[in-house]
PyMOL Python script that loads the backbone (N, CA, C, O; Angstrom):
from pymol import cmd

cmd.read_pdbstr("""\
ATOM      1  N   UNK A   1     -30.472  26.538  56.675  1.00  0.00           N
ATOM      2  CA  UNK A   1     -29.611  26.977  55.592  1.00  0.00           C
ATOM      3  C   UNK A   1     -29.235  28.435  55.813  1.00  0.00           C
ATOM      4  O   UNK A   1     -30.159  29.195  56.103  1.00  0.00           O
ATOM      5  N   UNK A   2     -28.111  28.886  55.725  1.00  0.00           N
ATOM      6  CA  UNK A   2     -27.226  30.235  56.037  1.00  0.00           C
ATOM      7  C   UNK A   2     -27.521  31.132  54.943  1.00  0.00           C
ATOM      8  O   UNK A   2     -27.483  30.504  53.885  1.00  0.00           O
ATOM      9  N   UNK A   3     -27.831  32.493  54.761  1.00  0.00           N
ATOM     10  CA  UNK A   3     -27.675  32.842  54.184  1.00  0.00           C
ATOM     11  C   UNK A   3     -26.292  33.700  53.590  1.00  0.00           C
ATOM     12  O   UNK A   3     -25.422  33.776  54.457  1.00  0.00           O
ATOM     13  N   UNK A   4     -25.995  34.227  52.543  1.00  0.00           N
ATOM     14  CA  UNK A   4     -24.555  34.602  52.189  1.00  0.00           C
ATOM     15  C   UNK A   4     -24.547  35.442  51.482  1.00  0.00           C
ATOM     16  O   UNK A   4     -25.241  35.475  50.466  1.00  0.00           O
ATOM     17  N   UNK A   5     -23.759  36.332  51.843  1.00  0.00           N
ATOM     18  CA  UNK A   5     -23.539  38.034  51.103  1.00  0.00           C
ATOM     19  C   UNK A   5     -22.551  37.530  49.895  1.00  0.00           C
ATOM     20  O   UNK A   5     -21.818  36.547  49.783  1.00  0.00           O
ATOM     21  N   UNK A   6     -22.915  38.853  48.878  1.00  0.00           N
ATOM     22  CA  UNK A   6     -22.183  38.956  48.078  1.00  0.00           C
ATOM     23  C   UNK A   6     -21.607  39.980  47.991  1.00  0.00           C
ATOM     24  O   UNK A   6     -22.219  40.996  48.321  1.00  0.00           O
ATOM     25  N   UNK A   7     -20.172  40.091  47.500  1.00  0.00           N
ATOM     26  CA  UNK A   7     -18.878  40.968  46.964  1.00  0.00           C
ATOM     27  C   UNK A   7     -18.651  40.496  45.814  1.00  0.00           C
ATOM     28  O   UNK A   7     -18.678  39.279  45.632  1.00  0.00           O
ATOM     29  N   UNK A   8     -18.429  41.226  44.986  1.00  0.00           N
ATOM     30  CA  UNK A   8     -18.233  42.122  43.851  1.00  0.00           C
ATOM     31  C   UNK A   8     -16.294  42.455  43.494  1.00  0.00           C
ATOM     32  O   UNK A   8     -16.054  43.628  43.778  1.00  0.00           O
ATOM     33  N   UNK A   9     -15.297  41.869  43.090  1.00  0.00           N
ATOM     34  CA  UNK A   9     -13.980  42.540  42.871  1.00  0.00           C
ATOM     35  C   UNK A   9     -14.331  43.914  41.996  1.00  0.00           C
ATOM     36  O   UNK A   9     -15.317  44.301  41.368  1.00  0.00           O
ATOM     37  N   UNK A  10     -13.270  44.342  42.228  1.00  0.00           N
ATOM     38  CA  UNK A  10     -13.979  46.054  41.366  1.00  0.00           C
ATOM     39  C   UNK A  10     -13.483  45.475  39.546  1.00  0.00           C
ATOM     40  O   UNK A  10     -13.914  46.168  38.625  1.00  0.00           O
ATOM     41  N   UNK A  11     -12.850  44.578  39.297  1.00  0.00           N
ATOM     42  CA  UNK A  11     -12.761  44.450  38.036  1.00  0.00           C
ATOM     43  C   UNK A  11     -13.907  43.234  37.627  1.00  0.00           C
ATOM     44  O   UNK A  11     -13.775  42.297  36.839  1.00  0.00           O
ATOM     45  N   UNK A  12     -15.290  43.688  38.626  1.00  0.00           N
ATOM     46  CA  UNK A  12     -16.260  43.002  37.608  1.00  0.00           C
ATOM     47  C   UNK A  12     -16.969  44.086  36.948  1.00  0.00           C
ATOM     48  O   UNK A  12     -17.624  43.798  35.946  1.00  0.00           O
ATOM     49  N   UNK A  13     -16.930  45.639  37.474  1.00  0.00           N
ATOM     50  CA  UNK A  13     -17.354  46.666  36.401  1.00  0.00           C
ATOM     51  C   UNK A  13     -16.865  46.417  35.158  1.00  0.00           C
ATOM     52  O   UNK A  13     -17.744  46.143  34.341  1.00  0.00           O
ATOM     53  N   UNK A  14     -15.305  46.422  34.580  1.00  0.00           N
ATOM     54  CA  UNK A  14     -15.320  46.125  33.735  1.00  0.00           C
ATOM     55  C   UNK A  14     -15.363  44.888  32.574  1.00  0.00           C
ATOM     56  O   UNK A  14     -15.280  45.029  31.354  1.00  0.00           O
ATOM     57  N   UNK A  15     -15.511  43.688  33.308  1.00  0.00           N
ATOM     58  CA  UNK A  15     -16.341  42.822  32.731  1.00  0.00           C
ATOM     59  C   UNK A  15     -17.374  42.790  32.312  1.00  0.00           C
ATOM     60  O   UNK A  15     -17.653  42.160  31.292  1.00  0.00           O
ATOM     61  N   UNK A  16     -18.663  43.831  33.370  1.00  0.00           N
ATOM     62  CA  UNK A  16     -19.820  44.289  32.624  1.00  0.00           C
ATOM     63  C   UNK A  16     -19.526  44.987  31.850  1.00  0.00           C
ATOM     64  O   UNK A  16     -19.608  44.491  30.727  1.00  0.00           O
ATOM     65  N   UNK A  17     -19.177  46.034  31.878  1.00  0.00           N
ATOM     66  CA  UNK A  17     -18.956  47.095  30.811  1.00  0.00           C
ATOM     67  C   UNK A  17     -18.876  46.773  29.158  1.00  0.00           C
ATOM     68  O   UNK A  17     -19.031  47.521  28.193  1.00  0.00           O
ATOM     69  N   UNK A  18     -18.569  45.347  29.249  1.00  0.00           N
ATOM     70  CA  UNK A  18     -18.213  45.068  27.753  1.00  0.00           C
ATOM     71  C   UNK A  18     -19.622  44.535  27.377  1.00  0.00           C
ATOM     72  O   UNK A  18     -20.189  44.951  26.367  1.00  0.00           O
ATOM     73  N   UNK A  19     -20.296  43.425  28.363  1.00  0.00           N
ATOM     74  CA  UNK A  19     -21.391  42.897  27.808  1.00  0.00           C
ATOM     75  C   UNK A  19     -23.163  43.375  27.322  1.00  0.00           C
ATOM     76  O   UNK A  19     -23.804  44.352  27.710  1.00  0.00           O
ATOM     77  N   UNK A  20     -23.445  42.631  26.671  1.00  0.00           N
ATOM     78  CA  UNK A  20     -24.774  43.145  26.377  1.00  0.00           C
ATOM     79  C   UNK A  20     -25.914  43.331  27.704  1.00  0.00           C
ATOM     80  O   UNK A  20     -26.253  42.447  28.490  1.00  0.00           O
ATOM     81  N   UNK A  21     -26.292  44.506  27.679  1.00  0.00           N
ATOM     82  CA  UNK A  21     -27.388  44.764  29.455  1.00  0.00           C
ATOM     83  C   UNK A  21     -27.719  43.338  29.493  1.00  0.00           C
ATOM     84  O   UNK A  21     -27.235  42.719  30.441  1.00  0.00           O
ATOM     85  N   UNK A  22     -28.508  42.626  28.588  1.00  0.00           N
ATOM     86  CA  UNK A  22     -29.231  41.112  29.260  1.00  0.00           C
ATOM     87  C   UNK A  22     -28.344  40.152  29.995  1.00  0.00           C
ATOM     88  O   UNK A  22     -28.641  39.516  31.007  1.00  0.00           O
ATOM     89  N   UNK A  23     -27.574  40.144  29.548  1.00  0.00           N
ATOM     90  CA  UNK A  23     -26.119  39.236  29.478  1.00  0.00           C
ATOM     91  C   UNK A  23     -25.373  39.382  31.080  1.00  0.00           C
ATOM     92  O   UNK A  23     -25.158  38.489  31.900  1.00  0.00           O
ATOM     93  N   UNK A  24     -25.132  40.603  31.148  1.00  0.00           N
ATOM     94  CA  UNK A  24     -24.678  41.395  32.412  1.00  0.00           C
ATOM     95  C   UNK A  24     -25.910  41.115  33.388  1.00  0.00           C
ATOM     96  O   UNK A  24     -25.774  40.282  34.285  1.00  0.00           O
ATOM     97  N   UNK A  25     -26.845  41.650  33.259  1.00  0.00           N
ATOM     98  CA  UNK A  25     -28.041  41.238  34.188  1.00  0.00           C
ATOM     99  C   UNK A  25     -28.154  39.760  34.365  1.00  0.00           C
ATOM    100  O   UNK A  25     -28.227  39.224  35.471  1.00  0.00           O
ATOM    101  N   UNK A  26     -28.162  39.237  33.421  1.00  0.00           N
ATOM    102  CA  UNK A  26     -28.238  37.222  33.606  1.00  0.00           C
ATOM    103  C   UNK A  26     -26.963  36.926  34.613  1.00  0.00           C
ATOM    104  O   UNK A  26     -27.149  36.414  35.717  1.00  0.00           O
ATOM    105  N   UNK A  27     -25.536  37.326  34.093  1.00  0.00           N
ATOM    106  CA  UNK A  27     -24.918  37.370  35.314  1.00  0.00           C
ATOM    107  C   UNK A  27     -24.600  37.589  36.978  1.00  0.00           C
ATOM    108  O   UNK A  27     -24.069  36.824  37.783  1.00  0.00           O
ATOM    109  N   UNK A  28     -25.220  39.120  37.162  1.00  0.00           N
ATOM    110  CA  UNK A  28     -25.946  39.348  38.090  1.00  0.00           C
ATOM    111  C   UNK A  28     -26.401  38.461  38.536  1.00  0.00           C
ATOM    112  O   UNK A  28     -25.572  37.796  39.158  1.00  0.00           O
ATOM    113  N   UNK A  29     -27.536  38.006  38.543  1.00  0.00           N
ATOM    114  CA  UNK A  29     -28.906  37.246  38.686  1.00  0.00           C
ATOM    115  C   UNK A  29     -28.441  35.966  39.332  1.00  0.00           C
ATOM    116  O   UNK A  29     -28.843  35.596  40.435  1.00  0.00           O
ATOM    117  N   UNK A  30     -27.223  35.044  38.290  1.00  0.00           N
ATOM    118  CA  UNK A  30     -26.738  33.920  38.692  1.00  0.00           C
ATOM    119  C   UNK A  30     -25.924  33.879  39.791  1.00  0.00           C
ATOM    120  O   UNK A  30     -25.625  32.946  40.537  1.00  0.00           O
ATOM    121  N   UNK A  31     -25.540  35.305  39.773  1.00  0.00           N
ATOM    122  CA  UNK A  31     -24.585  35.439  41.182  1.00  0.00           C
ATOM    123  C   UNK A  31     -25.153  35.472  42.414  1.00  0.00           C
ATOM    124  O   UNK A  31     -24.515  35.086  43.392  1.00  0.00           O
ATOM    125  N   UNK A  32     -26.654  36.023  42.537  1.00  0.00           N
ATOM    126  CA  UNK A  32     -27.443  35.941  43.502  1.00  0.00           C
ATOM    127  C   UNK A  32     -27.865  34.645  44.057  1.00  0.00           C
ATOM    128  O   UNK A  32     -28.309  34.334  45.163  1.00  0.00           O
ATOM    129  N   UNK A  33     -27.581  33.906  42.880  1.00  0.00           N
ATOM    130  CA  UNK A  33     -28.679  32.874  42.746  1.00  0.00           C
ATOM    131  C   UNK A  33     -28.063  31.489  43.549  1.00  0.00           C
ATOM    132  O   UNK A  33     -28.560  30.620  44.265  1.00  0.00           O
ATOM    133  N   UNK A  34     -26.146  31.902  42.806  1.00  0.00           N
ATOM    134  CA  UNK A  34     -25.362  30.753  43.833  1.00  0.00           C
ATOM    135  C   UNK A  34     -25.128  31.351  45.050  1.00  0.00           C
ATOM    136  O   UNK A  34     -24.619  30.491  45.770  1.00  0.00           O
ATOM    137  N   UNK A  35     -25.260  32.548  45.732  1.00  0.00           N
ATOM    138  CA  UNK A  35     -25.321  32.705  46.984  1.00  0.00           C
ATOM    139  C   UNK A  35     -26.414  32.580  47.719  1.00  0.00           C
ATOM    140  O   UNK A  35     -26.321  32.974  48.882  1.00  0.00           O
ATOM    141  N   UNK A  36     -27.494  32.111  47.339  1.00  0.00           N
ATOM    142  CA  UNK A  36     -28.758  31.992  47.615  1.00  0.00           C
ATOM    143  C   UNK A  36     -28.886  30.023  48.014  1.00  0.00           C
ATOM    144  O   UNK A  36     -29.735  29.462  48.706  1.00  0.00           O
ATOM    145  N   UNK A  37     -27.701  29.411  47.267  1.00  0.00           N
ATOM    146  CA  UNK A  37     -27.916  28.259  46.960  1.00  0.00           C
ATOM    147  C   UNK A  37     -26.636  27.729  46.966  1.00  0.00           C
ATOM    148  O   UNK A  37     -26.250  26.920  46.122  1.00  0.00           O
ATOM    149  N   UNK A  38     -25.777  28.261  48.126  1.00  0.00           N
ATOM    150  CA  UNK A  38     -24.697  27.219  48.284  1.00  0.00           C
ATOM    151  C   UNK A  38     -24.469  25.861  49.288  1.00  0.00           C
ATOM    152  O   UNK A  38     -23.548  25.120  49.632  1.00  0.00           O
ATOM    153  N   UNK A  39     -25.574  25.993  49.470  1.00  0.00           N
ATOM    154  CA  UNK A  39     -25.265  24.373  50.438  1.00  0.00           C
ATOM    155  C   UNK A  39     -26.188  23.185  49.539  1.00  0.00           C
ATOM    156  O   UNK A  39     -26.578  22.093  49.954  1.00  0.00           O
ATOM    157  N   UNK A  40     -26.377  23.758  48.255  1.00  0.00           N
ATOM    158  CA  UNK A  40     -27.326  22.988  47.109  1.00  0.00           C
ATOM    159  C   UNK A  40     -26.205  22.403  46.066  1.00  0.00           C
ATOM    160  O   UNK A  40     -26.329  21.433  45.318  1.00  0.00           O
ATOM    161  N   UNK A  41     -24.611  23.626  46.298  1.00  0.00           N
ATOM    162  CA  UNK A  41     -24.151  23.042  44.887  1.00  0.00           C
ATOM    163  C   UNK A  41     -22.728  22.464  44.999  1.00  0.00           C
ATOM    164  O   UNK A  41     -22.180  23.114  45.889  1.00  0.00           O
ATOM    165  N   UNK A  42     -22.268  21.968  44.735  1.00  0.00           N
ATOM    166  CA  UNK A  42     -20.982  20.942  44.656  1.00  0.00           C
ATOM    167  C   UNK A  42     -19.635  22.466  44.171  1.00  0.00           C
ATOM    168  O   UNK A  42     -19.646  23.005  43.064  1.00  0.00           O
ATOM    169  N   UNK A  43     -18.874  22.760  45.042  1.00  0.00           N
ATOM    170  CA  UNK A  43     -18.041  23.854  44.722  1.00  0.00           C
ATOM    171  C   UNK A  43     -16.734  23.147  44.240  1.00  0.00           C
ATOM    172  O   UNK A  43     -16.014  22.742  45.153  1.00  0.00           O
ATOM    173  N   UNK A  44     -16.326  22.942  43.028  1.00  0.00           N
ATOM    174  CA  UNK A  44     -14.877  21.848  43.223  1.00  0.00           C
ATOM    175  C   UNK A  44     -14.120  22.922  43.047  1.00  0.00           C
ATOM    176  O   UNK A  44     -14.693  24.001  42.898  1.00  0.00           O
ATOM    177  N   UNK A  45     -12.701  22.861  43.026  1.00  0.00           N
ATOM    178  CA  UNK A  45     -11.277  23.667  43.234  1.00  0.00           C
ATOM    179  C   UNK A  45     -11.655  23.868  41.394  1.00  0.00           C
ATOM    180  O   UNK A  45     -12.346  23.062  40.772  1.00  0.00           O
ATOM    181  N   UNK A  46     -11.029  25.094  40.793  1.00  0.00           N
ATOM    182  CA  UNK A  46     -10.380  24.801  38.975  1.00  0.00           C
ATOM    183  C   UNK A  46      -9.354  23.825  39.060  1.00  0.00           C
ATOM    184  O   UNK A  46      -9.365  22.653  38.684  1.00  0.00           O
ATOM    185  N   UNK A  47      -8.478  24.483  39.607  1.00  0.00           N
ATOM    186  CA  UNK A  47      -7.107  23.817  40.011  1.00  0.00           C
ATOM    187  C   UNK A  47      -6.712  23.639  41.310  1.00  0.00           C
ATOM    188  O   UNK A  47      -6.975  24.195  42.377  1.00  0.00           O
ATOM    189  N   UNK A  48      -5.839  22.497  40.874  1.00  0.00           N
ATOM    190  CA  UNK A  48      -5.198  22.139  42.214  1.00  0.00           C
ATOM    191  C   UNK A  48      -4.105  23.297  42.976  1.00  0.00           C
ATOM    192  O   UNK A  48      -3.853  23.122  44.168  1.00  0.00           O
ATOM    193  N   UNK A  49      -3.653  24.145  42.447  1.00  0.00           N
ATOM    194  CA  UNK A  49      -2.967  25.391  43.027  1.00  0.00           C
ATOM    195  C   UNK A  49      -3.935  26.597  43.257  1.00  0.00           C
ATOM    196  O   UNK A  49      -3.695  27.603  43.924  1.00  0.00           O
ATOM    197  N   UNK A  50      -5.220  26.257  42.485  1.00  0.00           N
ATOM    198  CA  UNK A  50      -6.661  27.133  43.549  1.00  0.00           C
ATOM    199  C   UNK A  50      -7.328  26.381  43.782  1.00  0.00           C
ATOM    200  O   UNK A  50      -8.108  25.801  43.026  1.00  0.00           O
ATOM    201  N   UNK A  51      -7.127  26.215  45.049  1.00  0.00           N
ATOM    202  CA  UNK A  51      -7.992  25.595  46.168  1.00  0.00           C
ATOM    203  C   UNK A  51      -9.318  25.944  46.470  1.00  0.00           C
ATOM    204  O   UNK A  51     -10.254  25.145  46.466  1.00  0.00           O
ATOM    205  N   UNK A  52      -9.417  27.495  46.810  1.00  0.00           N
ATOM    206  CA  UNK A  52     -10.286  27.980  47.342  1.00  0.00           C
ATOM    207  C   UNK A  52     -11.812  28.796  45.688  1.00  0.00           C
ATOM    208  O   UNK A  52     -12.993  29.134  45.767  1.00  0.00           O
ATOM    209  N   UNK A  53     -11.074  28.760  44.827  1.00  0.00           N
ATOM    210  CA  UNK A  53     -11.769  29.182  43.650  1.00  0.00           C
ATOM    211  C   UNK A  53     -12.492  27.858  42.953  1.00  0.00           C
ATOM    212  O   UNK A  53     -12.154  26.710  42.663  1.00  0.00           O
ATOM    213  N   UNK A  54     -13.918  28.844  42.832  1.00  0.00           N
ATOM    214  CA  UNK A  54     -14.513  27.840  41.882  1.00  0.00           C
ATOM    215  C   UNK A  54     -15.330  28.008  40.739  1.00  0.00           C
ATOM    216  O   UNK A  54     -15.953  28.920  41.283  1.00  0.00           O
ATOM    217  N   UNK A  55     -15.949  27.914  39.476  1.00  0.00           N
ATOM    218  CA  UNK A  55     -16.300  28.330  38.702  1.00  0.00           C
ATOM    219  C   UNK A  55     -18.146  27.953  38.563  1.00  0.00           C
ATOM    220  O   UNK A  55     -18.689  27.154  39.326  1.00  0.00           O
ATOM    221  N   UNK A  56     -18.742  28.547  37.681  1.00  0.00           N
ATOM    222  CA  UNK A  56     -20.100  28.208  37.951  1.00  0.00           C
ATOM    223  C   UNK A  56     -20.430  28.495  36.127  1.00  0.00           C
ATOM    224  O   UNK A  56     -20.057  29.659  35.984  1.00  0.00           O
ATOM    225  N   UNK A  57     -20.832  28.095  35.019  1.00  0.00           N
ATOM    226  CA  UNK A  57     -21.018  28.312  33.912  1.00  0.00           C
ATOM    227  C   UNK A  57     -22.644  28.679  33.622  1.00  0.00           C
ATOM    228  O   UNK A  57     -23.673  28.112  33.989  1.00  0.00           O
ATOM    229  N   UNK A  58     -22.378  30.039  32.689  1.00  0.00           N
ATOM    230  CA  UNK A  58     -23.755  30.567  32.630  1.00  0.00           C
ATOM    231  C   UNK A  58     -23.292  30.668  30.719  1.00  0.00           C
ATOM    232  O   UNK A  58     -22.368  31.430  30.437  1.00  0.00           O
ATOM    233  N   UNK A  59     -23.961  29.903  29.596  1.00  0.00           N
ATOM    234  CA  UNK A  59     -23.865  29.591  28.572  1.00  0.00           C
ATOM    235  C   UNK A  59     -22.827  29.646  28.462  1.00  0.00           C
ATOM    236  O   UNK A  59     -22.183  28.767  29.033  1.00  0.00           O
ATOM    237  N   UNK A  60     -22.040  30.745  27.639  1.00  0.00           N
ATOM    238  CA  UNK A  60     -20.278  30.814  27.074  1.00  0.00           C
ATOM    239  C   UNK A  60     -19.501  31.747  28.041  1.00  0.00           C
ATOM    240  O   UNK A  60     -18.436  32.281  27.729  1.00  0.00           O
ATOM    241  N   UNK A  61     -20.101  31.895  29.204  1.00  0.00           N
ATOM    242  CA  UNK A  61     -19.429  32.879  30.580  1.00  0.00           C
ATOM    243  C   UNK A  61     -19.407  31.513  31.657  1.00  0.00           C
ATOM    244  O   UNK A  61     -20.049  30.489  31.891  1.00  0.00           O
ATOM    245  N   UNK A  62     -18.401  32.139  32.048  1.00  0.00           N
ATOM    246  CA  UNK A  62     -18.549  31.230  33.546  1.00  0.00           C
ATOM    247  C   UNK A  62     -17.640  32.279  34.479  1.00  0.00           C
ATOM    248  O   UNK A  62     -16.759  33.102  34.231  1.00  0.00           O
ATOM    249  N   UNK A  63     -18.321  31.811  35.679  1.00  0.00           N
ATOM    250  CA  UNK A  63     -18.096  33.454  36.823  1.00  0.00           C
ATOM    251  C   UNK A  63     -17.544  32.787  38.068  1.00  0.00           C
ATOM    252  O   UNK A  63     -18.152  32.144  38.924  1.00  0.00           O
ATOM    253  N   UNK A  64     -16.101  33.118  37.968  1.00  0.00           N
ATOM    254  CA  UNK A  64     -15.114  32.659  39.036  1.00  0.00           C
ATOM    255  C   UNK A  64     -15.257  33.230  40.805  1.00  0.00           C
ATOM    256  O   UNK A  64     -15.097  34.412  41.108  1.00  0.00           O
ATOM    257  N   UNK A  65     -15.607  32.048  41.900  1.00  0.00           N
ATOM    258  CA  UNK A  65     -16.232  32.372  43.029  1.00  0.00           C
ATOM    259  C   UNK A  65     -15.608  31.912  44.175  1.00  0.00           C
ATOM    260  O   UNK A  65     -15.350  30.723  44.360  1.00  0.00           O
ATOM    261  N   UNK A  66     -15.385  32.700  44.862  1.00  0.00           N
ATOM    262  CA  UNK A  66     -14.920  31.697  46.249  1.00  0.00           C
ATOM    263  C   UNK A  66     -15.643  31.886  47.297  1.00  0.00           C
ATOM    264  O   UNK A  66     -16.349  32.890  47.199  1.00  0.00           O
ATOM    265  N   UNK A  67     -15.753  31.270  48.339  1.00  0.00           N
ATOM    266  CA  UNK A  67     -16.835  30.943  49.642  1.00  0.00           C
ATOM    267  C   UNK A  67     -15.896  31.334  50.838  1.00  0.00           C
ATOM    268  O   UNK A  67     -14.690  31.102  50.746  1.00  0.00           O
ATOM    269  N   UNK A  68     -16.241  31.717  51.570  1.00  0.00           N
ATOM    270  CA  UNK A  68     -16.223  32.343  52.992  1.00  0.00           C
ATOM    271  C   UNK A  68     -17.193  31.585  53.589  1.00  0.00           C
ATOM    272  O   UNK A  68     -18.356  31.689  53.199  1.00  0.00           O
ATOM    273  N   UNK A  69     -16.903  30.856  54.453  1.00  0.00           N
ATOM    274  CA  UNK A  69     -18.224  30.172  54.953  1.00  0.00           C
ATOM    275  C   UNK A  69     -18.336  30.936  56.434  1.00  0.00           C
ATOM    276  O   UNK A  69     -19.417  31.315  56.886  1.00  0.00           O
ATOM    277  N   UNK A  70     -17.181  31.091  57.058  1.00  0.00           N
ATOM    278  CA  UNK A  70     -17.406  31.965  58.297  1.00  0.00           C
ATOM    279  C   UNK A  70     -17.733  33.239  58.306  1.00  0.00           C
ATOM    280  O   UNK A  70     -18.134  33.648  59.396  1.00  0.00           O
ATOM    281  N   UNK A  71     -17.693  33.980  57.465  1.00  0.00           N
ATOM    282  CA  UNK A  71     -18.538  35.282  56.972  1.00  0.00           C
ATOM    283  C   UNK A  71     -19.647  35.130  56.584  1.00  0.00           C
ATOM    284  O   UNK A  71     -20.420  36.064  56.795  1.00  0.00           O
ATOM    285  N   UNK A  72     -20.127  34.007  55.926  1.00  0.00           N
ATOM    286  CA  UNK A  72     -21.062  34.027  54.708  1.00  0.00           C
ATOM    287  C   UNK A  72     -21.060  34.646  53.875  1.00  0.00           C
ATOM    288  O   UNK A  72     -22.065  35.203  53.433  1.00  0.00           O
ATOM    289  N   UNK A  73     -19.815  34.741  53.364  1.00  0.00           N
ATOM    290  CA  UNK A  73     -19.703  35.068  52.189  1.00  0.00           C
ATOM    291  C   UNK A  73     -19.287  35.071  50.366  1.00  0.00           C
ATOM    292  O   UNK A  73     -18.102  35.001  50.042  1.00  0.00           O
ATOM    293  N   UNK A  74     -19.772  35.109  49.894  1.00  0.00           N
ATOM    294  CA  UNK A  74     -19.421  35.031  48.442  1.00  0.00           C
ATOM    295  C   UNK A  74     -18.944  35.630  47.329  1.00  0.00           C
ATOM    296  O   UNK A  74     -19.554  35.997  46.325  1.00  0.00           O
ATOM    297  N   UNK A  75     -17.589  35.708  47.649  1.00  0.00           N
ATOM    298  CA  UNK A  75     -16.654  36.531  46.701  1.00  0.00           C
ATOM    299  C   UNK A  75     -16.853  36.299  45.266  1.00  0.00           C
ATOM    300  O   UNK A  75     -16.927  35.118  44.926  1.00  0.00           O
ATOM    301  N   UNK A  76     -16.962  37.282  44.276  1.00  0.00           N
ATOM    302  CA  UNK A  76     -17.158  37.499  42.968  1.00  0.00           C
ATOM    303  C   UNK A  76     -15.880  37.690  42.368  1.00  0.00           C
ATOM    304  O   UNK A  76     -15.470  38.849  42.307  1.00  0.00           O
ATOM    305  N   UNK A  77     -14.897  36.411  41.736  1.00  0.00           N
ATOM    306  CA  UNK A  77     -13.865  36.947  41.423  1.00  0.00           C
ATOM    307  C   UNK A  77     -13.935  37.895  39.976  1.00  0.00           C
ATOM    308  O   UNK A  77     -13.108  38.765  39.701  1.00  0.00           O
ATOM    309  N   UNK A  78     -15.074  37.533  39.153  1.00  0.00           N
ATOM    310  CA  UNK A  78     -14.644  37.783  37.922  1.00  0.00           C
ATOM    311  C   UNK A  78     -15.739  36.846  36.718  1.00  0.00           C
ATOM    312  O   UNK A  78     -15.867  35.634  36.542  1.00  0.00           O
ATOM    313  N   UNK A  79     -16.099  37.496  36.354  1.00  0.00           N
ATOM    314  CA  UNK A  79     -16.962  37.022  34.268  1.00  0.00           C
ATOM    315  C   UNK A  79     -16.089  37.050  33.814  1.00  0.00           C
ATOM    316  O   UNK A  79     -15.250  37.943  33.926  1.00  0.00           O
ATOM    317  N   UNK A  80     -15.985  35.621  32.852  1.00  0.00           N
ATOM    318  CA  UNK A  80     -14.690  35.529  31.787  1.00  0.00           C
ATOM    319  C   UNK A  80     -15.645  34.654  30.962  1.00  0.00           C
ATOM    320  O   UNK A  80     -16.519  33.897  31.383  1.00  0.00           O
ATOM    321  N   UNK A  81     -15.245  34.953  29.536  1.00  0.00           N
ATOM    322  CA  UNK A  81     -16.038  33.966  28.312  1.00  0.00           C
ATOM    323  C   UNK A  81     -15.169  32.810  28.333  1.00  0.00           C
ATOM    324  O   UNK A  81     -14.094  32.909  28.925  1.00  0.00           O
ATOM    325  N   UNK A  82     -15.469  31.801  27.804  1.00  0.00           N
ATOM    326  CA  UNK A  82     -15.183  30.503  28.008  1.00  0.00           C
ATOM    327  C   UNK A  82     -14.033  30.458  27.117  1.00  0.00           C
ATOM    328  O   UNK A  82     -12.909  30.037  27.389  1.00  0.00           O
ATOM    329  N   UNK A  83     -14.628  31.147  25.558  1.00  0.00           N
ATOM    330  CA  UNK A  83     -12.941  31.154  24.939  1.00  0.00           C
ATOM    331  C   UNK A  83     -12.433  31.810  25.457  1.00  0.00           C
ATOM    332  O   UNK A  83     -11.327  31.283  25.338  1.00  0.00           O
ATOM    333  N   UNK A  84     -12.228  32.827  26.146  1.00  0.00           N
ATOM    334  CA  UNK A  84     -10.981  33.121  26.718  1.00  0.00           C
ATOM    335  C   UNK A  84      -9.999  32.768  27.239  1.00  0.00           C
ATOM    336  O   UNK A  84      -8.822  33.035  26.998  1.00  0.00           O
ATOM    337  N   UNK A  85     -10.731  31.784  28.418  1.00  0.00           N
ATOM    338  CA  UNK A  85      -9.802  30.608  28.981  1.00  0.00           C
ATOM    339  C   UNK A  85      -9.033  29.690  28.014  1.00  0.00           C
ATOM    340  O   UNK A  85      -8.050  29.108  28.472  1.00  0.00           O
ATOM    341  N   UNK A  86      -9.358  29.504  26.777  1.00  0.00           N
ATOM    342  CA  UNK A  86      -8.428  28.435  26.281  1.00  0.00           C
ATOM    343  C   UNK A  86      -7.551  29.109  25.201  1.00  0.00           C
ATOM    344  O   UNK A  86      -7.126  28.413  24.279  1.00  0.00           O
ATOM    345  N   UNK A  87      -7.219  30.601  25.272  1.00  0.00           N
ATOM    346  CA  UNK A  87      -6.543  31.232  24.649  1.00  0.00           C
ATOM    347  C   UNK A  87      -4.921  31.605  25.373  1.00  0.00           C
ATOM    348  O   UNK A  87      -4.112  32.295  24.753  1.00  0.00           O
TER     349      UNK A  87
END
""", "prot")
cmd.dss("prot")
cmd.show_as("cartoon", "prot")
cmd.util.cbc("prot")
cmd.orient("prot")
């Protein structure tokens, strides 16, 4: 099993920035956790016009990701709350 770096977009500072330290840290954590554990988890597309993006849900957040497999790597697009998306 490969291991896989993580990146960070610079607009996940301010996604933390809004949340509560635990909250932000639980995020963190999960982000480690699917790069630690991607040949464990089923990556599907959101959409069919993103191919390469995939989402991972941590209670009312879910943290948008894409894979580099020839880098090993694991792009951090972004924390978004769940209502947000359906606004």
């Amino acid at each position: 099993m490969a291991w896989y770096r993580l990146a960070y977009r610079p607009a996940i500072l301010q996604d933390l920035e809004s949340l509560e330290p635990s909250m932000a840290q639980r995020l963190l954590d999960k982000s480690k956790w699917i790069a630690s554990n991607i040949d464990n988890l089923r990556h599907e597309p959101i959409a069919p016009d993103l191919p390469g993006l995939s989402k991972y849900a941590v209670e009312d957040w879910r943290i948008f990701y894409s894979i580099d497999r020839d880098d090993h790597l694991v792009d951090i697009h972004g924390f978004v709350r769940h209502r947000e998306l359906r606004s």
